[in-house]
Residue frames relative to the residue before (quaternion, step in Angstrom):
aa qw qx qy qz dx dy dz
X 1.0000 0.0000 0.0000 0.0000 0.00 0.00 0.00
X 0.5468 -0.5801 0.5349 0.2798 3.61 -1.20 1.10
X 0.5916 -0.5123 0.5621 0.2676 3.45 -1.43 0.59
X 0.7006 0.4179 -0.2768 0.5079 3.94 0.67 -0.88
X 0.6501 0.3633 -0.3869 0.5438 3.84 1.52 -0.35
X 0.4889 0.5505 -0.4695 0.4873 3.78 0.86 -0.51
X 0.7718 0.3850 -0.2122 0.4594 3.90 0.21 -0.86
X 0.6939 0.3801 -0.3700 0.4870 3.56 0.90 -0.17
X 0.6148 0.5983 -0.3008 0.4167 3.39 1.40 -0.61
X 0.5695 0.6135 -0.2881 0.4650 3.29 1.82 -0.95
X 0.5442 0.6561 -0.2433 0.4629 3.44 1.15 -1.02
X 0.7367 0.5288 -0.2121 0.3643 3.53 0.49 -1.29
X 0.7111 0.5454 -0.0753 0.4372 2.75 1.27 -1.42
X 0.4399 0.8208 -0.0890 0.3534 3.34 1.52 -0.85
X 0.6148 0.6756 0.1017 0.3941 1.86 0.85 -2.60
X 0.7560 0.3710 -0.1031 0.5293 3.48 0.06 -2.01
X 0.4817 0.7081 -0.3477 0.3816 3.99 0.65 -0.97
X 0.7721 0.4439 -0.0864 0.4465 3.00 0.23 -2.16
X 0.6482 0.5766 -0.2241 0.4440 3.56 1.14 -0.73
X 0.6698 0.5023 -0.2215 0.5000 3.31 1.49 -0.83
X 0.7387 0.4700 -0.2080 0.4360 2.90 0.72 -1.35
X 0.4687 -0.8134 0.3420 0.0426 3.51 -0.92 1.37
X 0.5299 0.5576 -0.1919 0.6095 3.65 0.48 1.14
X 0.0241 -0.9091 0.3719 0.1863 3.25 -0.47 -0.03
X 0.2474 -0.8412 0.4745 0.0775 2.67 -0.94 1.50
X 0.4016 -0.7807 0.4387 0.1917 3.73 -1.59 0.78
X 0.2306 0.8612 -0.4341 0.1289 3.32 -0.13 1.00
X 0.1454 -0.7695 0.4763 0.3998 3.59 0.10 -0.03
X 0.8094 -0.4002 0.1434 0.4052 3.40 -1.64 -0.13
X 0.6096 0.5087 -0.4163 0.4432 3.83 0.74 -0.56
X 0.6639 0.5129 -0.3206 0.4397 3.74 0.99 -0.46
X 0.6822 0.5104 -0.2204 0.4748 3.08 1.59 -0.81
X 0.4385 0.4694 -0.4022 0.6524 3.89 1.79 -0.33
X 0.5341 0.4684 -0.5340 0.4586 3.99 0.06 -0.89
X 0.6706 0.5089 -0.3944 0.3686 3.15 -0.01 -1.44
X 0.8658 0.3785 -0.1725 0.2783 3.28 -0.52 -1.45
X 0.5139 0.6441 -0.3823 0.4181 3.59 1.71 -0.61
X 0.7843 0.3873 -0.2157 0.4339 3.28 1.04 -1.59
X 0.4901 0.5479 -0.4457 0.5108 3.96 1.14 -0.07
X 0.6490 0.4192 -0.3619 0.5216 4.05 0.70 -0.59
X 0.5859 0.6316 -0.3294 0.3863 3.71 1.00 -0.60
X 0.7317 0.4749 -0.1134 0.4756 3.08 1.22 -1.79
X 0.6664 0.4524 -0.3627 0.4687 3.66 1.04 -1.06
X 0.6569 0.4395 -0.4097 0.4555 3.72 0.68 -1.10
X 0.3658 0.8061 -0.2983 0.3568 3.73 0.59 -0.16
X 0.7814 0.3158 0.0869 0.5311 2.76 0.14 -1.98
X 0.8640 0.3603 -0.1829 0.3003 3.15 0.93 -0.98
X 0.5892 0.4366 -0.4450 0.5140 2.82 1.70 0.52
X 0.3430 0.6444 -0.4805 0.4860 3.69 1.30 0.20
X 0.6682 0.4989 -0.2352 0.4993 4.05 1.02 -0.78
X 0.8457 0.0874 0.0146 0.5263 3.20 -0.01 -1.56
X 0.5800 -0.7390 0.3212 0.1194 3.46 0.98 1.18
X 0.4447 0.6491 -0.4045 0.4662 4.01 1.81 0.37
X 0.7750 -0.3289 0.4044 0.3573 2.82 -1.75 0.03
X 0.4935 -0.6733 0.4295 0.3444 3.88 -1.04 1.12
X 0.8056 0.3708 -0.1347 0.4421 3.55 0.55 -1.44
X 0.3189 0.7472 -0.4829 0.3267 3.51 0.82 0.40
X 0.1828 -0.8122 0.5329 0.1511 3.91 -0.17 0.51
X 0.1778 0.8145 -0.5320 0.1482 3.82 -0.63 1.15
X 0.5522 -0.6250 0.2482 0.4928 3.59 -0.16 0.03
X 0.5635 0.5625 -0.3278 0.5085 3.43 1.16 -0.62
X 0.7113 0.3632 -0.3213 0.5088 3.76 1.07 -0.24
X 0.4696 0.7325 -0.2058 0.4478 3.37 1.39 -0.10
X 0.6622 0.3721 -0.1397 0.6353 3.09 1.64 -1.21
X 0.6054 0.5093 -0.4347 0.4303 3.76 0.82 -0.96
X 0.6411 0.5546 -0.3529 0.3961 4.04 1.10 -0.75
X 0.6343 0.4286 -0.3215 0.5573 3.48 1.00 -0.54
X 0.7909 0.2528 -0.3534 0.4309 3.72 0.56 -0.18
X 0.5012 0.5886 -0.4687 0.4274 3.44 1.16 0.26
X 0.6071 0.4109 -0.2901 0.6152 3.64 1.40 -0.89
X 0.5773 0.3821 -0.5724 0.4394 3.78 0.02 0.55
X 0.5925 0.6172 -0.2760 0.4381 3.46 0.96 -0.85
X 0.7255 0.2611 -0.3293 0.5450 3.30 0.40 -0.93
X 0.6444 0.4924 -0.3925 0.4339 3.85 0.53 -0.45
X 0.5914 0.4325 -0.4111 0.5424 3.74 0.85 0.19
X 0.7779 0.4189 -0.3603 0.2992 3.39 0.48 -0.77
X 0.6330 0.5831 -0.2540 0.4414 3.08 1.81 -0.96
X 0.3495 0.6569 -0.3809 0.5488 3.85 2.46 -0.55
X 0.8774 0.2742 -0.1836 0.3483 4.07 0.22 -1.22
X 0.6100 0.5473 -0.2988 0.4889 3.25 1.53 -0.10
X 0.7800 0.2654 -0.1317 0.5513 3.86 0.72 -1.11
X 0.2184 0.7662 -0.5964 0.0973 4.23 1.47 0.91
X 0.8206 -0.4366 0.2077 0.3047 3.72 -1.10 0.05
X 0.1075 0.8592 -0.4729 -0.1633 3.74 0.94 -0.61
X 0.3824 -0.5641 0.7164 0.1495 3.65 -1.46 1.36
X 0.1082 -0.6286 0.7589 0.1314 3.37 -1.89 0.52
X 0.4707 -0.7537 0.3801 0.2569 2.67 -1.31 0.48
């Protein structure tokens, strides 16, 4: 996959994430490709750590693991970076 489809795909995905994911969250679009690059990273990951294929291979079942890998990383990044008050 092309870098300019890896980054639009990241987008898409992103995209759909942010939509799922309840709350709202501020990001603009490059944060929102970031987002979605490193959820396709994480799902294709995992999901070849499962079903034992090839990482970058594009199917629908890897398609989904990106959208739940980008909720994932957008929760963790939701409980790690929360607001802090000083005093």
């Amino acid at each position: 996959m092309g870098l300019l489809a890896f980054i639009i795909f990241g987008l898409i995905i992103g995209l759909v994430a942010r939509a799922l994911m309840p709350g709202r969250q501020s990001m603009g679009l490059v944060a929102t490709a970031l987002l979605g690059m490193a959820g396709s990273f994480v799902g294709g990951l995992i999901g070849s750590l499962i079903y034992g294929g090839r990482m970058f291979e594009l199917h629908s079942a890897g398609i989904i693991g990106s959208v739940v890998g980008a909720l994932l990383v957008m929760f963790l990044v939701g409980m790690g970076g929360g607001r802090r008050v000083s005093a």
